[in-house]
C-alpha positions in Angstrom: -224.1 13.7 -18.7 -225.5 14.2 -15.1 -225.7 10.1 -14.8 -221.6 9.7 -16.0 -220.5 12.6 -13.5 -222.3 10.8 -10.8 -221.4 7.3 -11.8 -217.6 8.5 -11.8 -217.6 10.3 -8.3 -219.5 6.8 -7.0 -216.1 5.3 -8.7 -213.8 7.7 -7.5 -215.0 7.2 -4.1 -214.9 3.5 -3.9 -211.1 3.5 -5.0 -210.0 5.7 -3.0 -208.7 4.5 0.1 -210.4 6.0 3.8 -208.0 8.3 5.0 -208.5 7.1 8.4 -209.0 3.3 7.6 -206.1 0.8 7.4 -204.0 0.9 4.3 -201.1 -1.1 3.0 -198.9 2.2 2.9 -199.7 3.1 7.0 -199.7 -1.1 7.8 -196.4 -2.2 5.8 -194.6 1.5 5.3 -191.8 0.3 7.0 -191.1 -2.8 4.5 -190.2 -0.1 1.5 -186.9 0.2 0.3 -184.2 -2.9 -0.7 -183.4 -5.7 1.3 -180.7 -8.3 0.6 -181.8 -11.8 2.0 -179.4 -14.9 3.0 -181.7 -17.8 2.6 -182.1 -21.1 3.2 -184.6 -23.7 1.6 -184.9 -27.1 2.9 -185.7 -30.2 0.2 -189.9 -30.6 -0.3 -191.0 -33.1 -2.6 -190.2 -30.8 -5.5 -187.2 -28.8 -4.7 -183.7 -29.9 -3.5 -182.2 -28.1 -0.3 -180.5 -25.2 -1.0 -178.7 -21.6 0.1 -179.2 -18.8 -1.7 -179.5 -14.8 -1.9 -181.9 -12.9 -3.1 -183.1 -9.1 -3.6 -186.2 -8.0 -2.1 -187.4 -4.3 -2.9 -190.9 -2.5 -1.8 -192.6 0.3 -3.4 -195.2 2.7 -2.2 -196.2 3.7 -6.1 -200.0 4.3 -5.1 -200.2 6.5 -2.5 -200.4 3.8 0.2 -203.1 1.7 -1.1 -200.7 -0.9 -2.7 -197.5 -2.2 -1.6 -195.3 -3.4 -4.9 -192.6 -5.9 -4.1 -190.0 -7.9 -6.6 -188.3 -10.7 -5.5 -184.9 -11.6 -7.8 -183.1 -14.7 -6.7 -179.1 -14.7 -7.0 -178.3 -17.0 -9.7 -176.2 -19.9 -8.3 -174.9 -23.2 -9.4 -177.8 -25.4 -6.9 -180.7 -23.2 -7.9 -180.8 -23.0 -11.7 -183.0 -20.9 -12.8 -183.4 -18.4 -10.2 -186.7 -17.7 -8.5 -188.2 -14.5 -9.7 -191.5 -13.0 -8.3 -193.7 -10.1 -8.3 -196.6 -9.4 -5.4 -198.7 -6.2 -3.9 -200.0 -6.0 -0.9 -203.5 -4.2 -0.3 -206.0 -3.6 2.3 -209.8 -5.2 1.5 -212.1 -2.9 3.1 -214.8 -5.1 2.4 -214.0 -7.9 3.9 -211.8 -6.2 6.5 -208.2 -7.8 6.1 -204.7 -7.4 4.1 -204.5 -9.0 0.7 -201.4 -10.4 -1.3 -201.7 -11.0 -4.8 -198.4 -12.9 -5.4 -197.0 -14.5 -9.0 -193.7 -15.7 -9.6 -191.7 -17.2 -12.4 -192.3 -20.6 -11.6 -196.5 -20.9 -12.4 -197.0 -19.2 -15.4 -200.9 -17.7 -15.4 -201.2 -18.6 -11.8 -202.0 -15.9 -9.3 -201.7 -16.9 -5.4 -204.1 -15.1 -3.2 -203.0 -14.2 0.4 -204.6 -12.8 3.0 -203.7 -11.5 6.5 -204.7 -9.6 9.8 -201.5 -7.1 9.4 -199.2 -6.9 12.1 -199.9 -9.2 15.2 -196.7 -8.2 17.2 -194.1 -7.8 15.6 -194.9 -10.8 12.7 -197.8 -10.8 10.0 -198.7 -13.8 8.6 -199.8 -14.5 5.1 -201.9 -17.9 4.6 -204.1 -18.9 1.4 -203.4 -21.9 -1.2 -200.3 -22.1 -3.7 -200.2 -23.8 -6.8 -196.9 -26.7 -6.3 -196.1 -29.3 -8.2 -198.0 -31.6 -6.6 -201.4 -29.5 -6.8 -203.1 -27.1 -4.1 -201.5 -26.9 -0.5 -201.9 -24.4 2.6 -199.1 -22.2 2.1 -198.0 -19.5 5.0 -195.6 -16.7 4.7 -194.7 -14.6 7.7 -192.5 -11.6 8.3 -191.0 -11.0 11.7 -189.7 -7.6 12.3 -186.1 -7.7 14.2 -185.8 -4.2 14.0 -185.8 -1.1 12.0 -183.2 -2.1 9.2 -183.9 -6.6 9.4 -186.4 -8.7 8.8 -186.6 -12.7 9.1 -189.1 -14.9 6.4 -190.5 -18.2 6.6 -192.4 -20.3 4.4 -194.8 -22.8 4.9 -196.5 -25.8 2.7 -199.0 -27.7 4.7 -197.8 -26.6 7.9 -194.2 -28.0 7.3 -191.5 -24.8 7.6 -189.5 -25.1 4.3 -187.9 -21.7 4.4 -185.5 -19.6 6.5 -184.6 -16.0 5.3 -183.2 -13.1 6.7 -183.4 -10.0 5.2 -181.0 -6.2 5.9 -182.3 -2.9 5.0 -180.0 -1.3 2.8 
């Protein structure tokens, strides 16, 4: 009995997040809420160009540890189906940086893995590997905080900008 309650206060300690340390809830706080994005995609060797909307909303469900986001893409004539995604944003205290665990209607079983320094400025950047199409490429996603109620979103695959979003607070 003695080894369980001290095996489950080692756990409990190790999940919980430092109060002091960085978290997801004190580094990206300001991303909760609902966002409506006007979007534009530019043609890659797997997607046509296209506009869109879309429906961005954060969650602080774990007491800052995790950031949960969905992603809903408007359904519109040019981008059949939609794009539909799920991601949460955590802090590694290990290895000292942000992490994104991101999956999406579009790679069934396939998890992308993110990671990040948090905000440098007023941007963070998210860089890793993505699954396309066409196999494994370096994919980077970055916020840029205009100011309390907008953000602006670009995407990346191998360096070549192939998304432009801007997103409103509601």
């Amino acid at each position: 009995m003695k080894i369980a309650s001290i095996l489950l206060a080692t756990l409990t300690a190790t999940a919980t997040a430092a109060p002091d340390g960085p978290s997801a809830g004190k580094e990206f706080g300001s991303f909760v809420g609902t966002w409506k994005c006007q979007e534009k995609w530019s043609k890659t060797d797997f997607s046509p160009a296209f506009e869109s909307t879309a429906t961005l909303v954060a969650q602080n469900n774990t007491d800052g540890v995790w950031i949960a986001w969905s992603y809903v893409q408007d359904a519109k004539e040019k981008n059949p189906p939609p794009t539909k995604g799920n991601d949460l944003w955590g802090y590694d205290p290990a290895k000292k940086e942000f992490v994104r665990e991101k999956a999406d209607n579009y790679a069934p079983g396939v998890i992308t893995h993110l990671t990040s320094k948090g905000f440098v400025g007023d941007t963070v950047a998210w860089e890793g590997q993505a699954q396309t199409p066409k196999g494994a490429v370096p994919f980077k996603h970055t916020f840029k905080k205009l100011d309390d109620k907008t953000i602006e979103g670009r995407l990346y695959f191998a360096g070549q900008p192939f998304y432009q979003g801007k997103c409103i607070k509601q």
